[in-house]
MARGU-160380 format. One record per residue: residue number from 1; x, y, z of N, C-alpha, C, O in turn; chain. Coordinates in steps of 0.1 Angstrom, whole numbers. Atoms other than C-alpha are relative to their C-alpha. Layout:
! MARGU-160380
(atom NUM (X Y Z) (X Y Z) (X Y Z) (X Y Z) A);
...
! end
This chain:
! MARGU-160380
(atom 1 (12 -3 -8) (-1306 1312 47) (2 -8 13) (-1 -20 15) A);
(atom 2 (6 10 -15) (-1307 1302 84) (-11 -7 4) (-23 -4 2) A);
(atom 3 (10 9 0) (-1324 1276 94) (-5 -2 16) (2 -7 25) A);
(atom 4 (2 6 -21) (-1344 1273 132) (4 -15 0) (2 -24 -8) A);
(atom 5 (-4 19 -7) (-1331 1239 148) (-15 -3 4) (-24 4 7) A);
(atom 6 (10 3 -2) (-1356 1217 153) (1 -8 16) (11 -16 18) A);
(atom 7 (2 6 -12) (-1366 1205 194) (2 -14 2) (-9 -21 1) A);
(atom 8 (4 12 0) (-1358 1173 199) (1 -3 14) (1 5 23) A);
(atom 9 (-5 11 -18) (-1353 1144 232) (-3 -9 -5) (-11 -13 -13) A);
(atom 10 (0 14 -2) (-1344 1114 238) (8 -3 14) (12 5 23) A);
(atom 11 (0 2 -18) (-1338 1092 269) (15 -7 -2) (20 -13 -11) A);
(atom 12 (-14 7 -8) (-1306 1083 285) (-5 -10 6) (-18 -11 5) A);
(atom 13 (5 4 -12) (-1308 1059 311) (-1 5 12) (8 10 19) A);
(atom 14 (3 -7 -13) (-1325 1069 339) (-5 12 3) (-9 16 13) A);
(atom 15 (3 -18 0) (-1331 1107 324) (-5 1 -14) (2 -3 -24) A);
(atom 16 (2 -11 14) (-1347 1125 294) (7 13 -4) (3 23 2) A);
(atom 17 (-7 -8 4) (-1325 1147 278) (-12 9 -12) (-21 3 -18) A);
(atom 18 (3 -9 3) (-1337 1178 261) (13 4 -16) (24 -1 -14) A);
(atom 19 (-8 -6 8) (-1317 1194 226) (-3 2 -8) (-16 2 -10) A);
(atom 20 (5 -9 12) (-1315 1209 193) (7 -4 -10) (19 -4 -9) A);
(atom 21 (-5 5 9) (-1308 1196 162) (1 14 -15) (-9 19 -20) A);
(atom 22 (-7 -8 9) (-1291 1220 135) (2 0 -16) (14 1 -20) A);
(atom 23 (-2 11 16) (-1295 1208 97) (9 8 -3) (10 20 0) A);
(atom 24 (-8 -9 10) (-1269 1217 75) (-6 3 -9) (-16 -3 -13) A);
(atom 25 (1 -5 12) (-1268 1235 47) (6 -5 -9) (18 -9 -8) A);
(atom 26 (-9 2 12) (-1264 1228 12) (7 -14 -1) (2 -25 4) A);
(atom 27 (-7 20 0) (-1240 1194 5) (4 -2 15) (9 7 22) A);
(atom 28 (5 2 -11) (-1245 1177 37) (17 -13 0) (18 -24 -5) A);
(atom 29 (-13 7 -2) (-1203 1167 48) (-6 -4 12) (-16 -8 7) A);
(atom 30 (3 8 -10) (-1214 1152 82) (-9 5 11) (-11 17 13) A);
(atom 31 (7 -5 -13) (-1234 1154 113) (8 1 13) (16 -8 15) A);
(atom 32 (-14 1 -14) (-1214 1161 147) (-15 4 10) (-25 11 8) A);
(atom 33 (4 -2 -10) (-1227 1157 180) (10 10 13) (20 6 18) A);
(atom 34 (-5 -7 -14) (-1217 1183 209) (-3 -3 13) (-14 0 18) A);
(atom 35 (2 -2 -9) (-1210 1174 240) (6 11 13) (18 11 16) A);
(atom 36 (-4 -12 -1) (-1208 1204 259) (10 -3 13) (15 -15 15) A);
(atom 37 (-9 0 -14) (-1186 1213 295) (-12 2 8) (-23 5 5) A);
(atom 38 (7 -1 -11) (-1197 1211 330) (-5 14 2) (1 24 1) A);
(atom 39 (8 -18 -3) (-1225 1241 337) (0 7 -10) (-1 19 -9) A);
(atom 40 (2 -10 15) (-1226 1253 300) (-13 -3 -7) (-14 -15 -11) A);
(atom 41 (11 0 3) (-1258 1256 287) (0 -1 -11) (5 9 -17) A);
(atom 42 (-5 -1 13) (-1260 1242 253) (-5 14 -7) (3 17 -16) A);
(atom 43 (1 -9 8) (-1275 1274 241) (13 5 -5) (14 8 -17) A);
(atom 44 (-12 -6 1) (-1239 1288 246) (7 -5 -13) (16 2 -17) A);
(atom 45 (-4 2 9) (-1231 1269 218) (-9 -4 -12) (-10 -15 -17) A);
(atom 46 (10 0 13) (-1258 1279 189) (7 11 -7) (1 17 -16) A);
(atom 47 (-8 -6 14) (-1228 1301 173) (7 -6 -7) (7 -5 -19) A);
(atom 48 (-4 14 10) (-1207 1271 168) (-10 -7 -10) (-7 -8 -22) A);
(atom 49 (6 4 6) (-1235 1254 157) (-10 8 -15) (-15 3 -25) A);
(atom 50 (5 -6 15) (-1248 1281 132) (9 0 -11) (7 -4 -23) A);
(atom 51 (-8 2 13) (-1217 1285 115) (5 -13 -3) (13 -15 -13) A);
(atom 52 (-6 13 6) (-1212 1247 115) (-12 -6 -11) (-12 -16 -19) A);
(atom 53 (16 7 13) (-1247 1242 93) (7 9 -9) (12 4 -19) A);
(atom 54 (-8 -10 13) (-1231 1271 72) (10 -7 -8) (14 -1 -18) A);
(atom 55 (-11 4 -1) (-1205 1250 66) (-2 -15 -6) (7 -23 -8) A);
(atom 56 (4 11 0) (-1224 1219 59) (0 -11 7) (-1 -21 0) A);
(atom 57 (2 4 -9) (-1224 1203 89) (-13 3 15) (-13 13 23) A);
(atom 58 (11 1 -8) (-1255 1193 110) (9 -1 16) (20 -6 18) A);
(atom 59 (-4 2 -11) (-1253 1197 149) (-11 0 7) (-20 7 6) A);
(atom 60 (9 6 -11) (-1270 1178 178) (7 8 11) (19 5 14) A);
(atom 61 (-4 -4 -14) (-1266 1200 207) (-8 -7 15) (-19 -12 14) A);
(atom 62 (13 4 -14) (-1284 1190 244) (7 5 12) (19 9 13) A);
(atom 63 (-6 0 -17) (-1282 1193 281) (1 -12 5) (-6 -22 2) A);
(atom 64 (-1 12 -11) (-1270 1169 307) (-17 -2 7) (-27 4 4) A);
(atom 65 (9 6 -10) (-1295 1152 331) (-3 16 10) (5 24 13) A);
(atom 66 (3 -7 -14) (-1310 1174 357) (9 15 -8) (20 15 -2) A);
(atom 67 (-8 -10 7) (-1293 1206 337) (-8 5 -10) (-16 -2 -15) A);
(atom 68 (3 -8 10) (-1302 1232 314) (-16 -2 -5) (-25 1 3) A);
(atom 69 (18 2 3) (-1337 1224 294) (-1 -17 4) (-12 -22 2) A);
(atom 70 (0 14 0) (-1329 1186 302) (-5 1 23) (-7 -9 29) A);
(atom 71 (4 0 -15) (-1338 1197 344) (-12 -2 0) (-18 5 -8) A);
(atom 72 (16 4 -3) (-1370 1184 352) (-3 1 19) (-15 5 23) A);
(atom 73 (6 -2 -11) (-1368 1184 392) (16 13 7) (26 15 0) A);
(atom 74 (-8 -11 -4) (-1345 1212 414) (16 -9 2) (15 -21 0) A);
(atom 75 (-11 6 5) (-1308 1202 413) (4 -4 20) (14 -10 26) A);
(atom 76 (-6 8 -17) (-1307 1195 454) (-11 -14 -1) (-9 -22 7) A);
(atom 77 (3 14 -2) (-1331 1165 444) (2 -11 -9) (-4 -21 -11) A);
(atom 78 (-2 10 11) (-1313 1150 416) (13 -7 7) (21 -3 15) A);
(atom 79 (-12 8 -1) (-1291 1122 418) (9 -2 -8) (17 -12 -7) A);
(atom 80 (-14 4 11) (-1267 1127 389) (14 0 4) (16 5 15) A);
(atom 81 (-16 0 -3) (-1231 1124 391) (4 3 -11) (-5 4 -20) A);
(atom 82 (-7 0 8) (-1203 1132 366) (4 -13 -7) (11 -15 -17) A);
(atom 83 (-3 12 10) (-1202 1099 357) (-13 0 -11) (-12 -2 -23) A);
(atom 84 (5 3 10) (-1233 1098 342) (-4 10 -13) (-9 5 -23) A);
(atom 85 (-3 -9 5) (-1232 1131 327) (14 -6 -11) (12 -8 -23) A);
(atom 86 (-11 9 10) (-1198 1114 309) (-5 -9 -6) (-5 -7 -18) A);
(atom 87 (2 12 8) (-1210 1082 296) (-15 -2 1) (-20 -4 -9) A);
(atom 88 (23 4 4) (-1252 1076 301) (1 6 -13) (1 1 -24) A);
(atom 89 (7 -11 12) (-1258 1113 284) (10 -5 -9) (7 -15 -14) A);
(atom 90 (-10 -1 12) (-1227 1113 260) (-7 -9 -7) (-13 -6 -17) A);
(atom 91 (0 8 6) (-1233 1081 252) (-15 -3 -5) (-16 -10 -15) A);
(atom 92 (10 -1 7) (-1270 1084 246) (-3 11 -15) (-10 9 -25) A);
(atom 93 (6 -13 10) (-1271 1119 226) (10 -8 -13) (5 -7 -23) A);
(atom 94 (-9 9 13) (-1241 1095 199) (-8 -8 -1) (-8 -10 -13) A);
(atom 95 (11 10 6) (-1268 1069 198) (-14 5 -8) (-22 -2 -15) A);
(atom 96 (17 -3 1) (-1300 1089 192) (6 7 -14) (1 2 -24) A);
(atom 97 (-7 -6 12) (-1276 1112 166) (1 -10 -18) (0 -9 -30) A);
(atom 98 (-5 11 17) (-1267 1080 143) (-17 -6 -4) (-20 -11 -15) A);
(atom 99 (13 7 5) (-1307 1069 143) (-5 16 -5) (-13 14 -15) A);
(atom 100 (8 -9 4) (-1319 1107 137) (7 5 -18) (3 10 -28) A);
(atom 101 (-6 -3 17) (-1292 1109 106) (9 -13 0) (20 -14 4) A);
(atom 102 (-1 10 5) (-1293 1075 92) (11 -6 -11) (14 -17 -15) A);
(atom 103 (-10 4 15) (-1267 1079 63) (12 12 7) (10 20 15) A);
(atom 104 (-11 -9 1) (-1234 1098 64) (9 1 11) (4 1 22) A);
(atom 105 (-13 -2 -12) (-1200 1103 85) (-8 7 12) (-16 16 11) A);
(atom 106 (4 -3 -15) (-1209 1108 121) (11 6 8) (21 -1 11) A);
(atom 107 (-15 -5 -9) (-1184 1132 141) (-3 5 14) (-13 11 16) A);
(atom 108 (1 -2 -16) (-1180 1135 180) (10 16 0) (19 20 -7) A);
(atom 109 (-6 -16 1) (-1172 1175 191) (0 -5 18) (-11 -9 23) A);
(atom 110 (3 -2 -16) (-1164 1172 234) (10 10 2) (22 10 -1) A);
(atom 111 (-3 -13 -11) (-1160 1205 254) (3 -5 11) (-6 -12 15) A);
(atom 112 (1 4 -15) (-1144 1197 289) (-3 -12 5) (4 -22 3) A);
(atom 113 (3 7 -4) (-1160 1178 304) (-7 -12 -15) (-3 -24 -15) A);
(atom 114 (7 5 8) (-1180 1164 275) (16 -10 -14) (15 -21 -21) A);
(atom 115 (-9 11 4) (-1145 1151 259) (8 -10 6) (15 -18 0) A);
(atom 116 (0 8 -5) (-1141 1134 286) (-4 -18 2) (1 -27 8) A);
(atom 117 (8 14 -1) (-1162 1104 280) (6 -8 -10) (2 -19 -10) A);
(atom 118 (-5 6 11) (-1141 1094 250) (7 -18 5) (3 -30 3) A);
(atom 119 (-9 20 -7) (-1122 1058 264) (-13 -7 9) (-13 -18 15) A);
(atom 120 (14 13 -10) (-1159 1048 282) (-12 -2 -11) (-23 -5 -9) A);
(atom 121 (12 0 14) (-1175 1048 243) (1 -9 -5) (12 -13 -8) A);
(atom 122 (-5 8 13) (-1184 1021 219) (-4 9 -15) (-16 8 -17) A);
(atom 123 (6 -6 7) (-1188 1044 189) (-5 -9 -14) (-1 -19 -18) A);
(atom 124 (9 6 12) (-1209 1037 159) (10 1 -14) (18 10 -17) A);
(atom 125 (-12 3 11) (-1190 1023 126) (1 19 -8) (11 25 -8) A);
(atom 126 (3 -11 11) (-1201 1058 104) (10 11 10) (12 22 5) A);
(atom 127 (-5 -11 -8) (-1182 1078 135) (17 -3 -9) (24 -13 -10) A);
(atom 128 (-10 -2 8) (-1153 1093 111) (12 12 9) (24 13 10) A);
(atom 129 (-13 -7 -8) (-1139 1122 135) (-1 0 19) (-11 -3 25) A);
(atom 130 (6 1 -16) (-1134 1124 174) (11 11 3) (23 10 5) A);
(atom 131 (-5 -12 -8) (-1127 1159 186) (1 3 12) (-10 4 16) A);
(atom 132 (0 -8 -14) (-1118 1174 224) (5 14 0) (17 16 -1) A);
(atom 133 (-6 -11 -10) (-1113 1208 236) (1 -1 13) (-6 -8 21) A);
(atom 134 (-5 -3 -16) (-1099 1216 267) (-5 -13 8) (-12 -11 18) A);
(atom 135 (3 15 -4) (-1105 1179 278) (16 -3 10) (27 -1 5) A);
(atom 136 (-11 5 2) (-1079 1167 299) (0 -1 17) (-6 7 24) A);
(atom 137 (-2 4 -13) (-1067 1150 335) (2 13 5) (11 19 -2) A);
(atom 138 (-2 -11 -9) (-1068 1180 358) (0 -3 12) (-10 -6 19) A);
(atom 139 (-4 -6 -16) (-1049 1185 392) (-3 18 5) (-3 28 -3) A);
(atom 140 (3 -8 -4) (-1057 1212 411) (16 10 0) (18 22 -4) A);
(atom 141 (-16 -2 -1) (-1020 1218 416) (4 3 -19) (15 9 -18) A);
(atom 142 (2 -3 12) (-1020 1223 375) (-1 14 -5) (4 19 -15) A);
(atom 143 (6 -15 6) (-1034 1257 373) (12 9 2) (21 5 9) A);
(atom 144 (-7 -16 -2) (-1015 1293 370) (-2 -1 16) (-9 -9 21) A);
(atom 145 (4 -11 -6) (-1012 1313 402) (-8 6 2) (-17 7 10) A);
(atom 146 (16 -15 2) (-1033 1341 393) (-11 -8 -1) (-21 -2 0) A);
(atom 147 (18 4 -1) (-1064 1312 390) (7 -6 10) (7 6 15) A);
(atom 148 (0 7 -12) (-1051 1292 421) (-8 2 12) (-11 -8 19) A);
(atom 149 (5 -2 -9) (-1067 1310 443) (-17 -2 3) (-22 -1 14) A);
(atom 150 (10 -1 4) (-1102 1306 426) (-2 -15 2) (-12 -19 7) A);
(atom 151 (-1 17 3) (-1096 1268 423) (0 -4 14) (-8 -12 19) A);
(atom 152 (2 4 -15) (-1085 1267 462) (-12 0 8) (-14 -8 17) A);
(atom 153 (11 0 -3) (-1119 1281 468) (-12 -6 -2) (-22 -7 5) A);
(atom 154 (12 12 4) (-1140 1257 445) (3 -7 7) (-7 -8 15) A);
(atom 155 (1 12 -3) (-1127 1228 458) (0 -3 16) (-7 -11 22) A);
(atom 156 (-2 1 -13) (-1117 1233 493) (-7 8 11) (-7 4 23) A);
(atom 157 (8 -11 -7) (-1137 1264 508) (-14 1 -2) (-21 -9 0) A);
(atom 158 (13 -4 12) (-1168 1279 490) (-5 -15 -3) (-11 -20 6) A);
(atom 159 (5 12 7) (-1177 1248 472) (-4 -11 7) (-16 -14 7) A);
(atom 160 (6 13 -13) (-1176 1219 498) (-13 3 5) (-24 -1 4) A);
(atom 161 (10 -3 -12) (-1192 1240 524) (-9 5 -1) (-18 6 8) A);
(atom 162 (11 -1 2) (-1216 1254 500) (-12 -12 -2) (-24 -13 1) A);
(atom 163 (7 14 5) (-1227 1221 487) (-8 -10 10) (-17 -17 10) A);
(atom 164 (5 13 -15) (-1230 1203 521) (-10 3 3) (-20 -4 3) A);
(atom 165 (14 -7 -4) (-1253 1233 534) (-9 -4 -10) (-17 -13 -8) A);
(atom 166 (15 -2 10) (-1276 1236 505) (-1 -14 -5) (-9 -14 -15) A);
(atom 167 (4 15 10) (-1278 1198 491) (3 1 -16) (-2 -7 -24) A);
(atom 168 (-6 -2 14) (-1263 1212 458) (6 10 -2) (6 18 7) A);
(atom 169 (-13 -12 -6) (-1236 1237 449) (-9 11 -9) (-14 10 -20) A);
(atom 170 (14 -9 3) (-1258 1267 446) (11 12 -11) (10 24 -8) A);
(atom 171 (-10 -6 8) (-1232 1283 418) (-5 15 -2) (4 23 0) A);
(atom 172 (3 -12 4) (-1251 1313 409) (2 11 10) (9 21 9) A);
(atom 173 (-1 -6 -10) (-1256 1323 442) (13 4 6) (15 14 12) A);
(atom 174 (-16 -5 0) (-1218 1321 448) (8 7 -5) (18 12 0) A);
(atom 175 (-8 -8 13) (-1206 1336 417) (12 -7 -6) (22 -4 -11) A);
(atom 176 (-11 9 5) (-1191 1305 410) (-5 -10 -13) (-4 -22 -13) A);
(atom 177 (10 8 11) (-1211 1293 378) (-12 -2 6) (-17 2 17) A);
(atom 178 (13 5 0) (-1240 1276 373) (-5 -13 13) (4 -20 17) A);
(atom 179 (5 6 -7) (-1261 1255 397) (3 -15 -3) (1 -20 -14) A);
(atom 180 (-7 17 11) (-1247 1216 394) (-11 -10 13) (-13 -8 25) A);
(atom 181 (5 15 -15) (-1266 1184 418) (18 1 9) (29 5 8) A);
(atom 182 (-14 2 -11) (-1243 1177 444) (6 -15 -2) (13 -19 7) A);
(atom 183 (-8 16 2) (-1231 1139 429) (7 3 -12) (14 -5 -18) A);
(atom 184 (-8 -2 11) (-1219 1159 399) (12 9 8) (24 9 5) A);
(atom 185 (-17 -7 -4) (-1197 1183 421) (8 -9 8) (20 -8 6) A);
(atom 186 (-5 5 -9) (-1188 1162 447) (13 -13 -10) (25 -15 -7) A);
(atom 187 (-12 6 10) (-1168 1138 419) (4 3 -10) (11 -5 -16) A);
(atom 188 (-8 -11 6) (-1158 1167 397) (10 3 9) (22 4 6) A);
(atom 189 (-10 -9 -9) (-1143 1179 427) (10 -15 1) (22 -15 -3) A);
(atom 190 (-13 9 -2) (-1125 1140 436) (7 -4 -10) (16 -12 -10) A);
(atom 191 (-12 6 10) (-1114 1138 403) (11 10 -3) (21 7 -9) A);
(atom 192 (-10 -13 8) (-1097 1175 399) (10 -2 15) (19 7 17) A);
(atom 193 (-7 -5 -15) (-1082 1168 437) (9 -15 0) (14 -18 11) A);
(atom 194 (-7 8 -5) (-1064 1137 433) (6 -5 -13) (0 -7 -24) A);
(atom 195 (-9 8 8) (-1034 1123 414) (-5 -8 -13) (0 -6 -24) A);
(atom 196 (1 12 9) (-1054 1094 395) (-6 4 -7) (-8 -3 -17) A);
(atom 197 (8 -3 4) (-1077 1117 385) (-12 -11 -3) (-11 -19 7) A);
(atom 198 (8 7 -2) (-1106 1094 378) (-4 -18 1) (-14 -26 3) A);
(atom 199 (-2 15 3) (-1093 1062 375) (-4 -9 15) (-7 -21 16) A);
(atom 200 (6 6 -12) (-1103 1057 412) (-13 -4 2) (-18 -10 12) A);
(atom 201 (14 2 -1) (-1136 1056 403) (-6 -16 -13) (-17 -21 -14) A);
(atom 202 (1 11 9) (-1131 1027 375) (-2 -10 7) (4 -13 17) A);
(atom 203 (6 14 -5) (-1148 995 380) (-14 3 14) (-22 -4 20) A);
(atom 204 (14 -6 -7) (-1174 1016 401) (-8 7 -4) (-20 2 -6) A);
(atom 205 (12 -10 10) (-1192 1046 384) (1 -1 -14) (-9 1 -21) A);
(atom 206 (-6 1 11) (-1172 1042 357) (4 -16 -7) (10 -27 -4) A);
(atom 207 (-9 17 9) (-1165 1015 330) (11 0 -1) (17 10 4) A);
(atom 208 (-11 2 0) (-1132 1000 322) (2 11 -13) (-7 14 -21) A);
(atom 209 (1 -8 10) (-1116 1023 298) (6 -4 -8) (11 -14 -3) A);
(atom 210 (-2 6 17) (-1105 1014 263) (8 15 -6) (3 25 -11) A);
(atom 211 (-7 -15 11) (-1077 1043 249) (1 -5 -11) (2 4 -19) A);
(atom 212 (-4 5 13) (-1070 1020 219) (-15 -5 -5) (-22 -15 -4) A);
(atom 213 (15 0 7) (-1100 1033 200) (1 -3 -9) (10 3 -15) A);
(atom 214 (2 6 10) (-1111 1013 173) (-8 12 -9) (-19 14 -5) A);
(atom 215 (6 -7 9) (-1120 1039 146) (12 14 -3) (24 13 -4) A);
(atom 216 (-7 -12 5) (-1110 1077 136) (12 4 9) (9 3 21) A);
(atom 217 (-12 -8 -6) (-1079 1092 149) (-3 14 6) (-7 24 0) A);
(atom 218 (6 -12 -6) (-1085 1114 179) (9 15 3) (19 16 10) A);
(atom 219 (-6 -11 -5) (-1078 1152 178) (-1 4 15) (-11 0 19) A);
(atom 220 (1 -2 -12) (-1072 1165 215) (4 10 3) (15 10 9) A);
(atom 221 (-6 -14 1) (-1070 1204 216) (-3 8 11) (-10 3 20) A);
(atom 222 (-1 -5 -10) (-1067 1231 239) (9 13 -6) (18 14 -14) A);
(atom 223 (-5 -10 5) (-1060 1267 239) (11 4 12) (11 4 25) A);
(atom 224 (-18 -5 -6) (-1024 1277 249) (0 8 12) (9 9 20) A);
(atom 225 (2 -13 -13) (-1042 1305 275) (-9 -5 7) (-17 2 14) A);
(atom 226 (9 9 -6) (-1061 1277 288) (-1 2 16) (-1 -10 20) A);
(atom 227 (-2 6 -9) (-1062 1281 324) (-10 -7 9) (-5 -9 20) A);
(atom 228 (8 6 -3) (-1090 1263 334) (3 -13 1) (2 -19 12) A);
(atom 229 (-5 17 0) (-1078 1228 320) (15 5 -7) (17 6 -19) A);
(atom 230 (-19 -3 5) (-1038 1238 315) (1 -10 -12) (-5 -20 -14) A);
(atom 231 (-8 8 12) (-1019 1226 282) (5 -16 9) (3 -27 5) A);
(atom 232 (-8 12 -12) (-1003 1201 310) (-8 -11 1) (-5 -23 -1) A);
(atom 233 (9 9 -4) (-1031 1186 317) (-9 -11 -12) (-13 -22 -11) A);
(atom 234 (7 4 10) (-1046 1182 284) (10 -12 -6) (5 -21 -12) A);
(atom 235 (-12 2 8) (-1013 1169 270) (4 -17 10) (10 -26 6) A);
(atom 236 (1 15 -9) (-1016 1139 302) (-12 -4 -4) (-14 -15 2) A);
(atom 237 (10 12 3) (-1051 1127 286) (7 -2 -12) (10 -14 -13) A);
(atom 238 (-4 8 13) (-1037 1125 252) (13 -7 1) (17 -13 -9) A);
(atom 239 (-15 11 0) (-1002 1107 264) (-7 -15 2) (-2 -26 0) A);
(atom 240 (7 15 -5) (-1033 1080 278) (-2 -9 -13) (-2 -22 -12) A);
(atom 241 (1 8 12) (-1039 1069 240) (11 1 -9) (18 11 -13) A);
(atom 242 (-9 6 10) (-1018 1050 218) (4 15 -11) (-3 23 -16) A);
(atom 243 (-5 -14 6) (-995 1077 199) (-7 -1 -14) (-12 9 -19) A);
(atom 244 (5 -2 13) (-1007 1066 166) (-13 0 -4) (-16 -4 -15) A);
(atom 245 (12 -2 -3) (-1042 1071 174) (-4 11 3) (-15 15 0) A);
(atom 246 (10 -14 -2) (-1045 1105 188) (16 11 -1) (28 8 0) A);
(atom 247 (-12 -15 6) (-1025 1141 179) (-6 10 10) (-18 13 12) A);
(atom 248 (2 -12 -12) (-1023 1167 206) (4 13 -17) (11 13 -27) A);
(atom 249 (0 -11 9) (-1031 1201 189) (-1 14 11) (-11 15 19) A);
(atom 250 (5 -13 -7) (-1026 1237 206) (-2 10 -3) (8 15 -8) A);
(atom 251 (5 -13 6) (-1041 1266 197) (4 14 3) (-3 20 11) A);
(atom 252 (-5 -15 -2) (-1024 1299 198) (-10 11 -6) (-9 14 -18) A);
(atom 253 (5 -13 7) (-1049 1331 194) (6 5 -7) (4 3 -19) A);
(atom 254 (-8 -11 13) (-1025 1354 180) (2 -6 -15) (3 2 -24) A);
(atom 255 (1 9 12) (-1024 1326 150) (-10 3 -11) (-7 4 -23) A);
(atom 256 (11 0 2) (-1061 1333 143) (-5 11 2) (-17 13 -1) A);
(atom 257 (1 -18 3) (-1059 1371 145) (-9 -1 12) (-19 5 9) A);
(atom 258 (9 1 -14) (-1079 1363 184) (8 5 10) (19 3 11) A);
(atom 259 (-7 -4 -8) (-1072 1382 211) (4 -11 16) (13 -11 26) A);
(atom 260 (4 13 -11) (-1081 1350 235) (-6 -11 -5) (-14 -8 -14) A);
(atom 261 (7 8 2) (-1094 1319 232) (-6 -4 14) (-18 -6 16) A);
(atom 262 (0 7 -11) (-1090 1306 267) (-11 -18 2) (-11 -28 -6) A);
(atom 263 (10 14 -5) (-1116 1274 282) (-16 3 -7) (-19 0 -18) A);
(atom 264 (13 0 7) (-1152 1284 279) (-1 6 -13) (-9 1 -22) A);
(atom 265 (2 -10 12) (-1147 1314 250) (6 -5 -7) (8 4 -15) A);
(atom 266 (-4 10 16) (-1132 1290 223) (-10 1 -4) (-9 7 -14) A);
(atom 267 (12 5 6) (-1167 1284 217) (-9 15 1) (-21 12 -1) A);
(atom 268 (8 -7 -2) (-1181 1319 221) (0 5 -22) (5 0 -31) A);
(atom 269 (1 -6 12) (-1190 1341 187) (9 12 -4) (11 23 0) A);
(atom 270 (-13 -11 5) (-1165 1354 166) (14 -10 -1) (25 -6 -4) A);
(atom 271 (-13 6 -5) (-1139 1328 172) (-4 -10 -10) (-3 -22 -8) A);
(atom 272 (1 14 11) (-1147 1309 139) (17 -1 -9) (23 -10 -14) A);
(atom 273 (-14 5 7) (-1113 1313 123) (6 -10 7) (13 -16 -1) A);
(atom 274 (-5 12 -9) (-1101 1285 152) (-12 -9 -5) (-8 -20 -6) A);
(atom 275 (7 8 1) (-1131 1268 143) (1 -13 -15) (1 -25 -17) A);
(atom 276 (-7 8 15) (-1121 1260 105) (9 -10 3) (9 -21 -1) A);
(atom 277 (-13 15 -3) (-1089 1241 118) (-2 -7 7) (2 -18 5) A);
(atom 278 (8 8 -9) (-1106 1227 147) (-4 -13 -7) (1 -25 -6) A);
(atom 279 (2 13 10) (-1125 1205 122) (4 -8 -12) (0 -19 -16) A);
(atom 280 (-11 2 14) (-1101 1206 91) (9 -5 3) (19 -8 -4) A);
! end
């Protein structure tokens, strides 16, 4: 029997977050927290989350700061950044997770951006798995062709010069996603545009990072028709941790009887046969 998620929040620093907690069904194998990708609205992910209670696993979904049901004022008068979106929220919704389910293995699930935060975490002893999709150092220079042109326009055309005008990058209105603050695109955009990817921002927005994570052995996955965050790319965050700590995994549709996986539609409905090995 399906079960409604129950409404929860809890505070980051500096923001209240908004989300939805998912009980599992039946014998109760672990709780996993989702943190989603930039501009995805956790609703987008209440099919993973259904069939993961089916399955016996509970899921904490939320929105970032200033985002989705967690926006409280218009996104040209927020001050978030992508850093705090990576490590505040992440790192609040894995704290509020291990106090709201007190007993049992704790597993991290990050989309994109959201498995990003992994080397700026102290995670909690009961944290048994640590998952990413499509996570991974991205140059702009990285992409296909056939998206280059779309990428030349986020970052260098459209995107800037919408952002500057409007005090936030007005995504809808562009037809370039969802609506973001302008301190989250503006260092989305200098980390996908330069060589070090983020590391230029360490010891300033960002904490020192830690790849030799004390705990579970991190999966780091990504679908093969990726072009959003390329196999390349993904395959340069997981060379960043110790080999006997994390396993690069790539996902071939055709494996999974899928006609696509690609970036955001891993996570869409119907795509649960990738889901089974994902967390198996």
């Amino acid at each position: 029997m399906r079960q409604i998620p129950e409404k929860v929040g809890f505070s980051a620093k500096g923001a209240r977050l908004t989300g939805y907690y998912y009980p599992a069904q039946g014998r109760v194998r672990a709780n996993l927290v989702l943190h989603g990708a930039t501009g995805v609205p956790q609703q987008f992910y209440r099919h993973f989350a259904t069939w993961a209670t089916e399955n016996g696993i509970g899921v904490l979904t939320y929105d970032y700061r200033d985002f989705g049901e967690s926006r409280v004022q218009h996104p040209r008068q927020s001050t978030a950044t992508f850093s705090d979106w990576a490590v505040l929220d992440q790192d609040a919704a894995q704290v509020f997770l291990s106090e709201l389910c007190p007993e049992g293995p704790l597993w991290v699930l990050g989309h994109s951006l959201g498995g990003l935060g992994v080397p700026f975490h102290n995670y909690h002893s009961r944290t048994a798995r640590i998952i990413t999709v499509g996570a991974g150092m991205v140059h702009y220079r990285d992409h296909p062709w056939s998206y280059l042109p779309a990428v030349v326009a986020f970052w260098f055309i459209l995107g800037p010069l919408a952002t500057w005008i409007a005090g936030y990058l007005p995504g809808k209105k562009l037809m370039l996603g969802a609506d973001l603050p302008a301190g989250v695109y503006w260092q989305w955009r200098r980390w996908c545009t330069r060589r070090d990817f983020f590391n230029g921002d360490i010891g300033a927005s960002l904490p020192t990072a830690n790849y030799a994570i004390d705990g579970p052995r991190l999966r780091i996955a990504v679908a093969n028709d990726d072009v959003v965050c390329p196999p390349a790319a993904v395959q340069r965050y997981a060379a960043a941790f110790p080999s006997n700590s994390a396993e690069y995994v790539e996902y071939v549709p055709a494996d999974y009887g899928l006609a696509s996986l690609k970036h955001i539609d891993f996570f869409r409905s119907g795509n649960h046969p990738v889901w089974s090995h994902l967390l198996d």
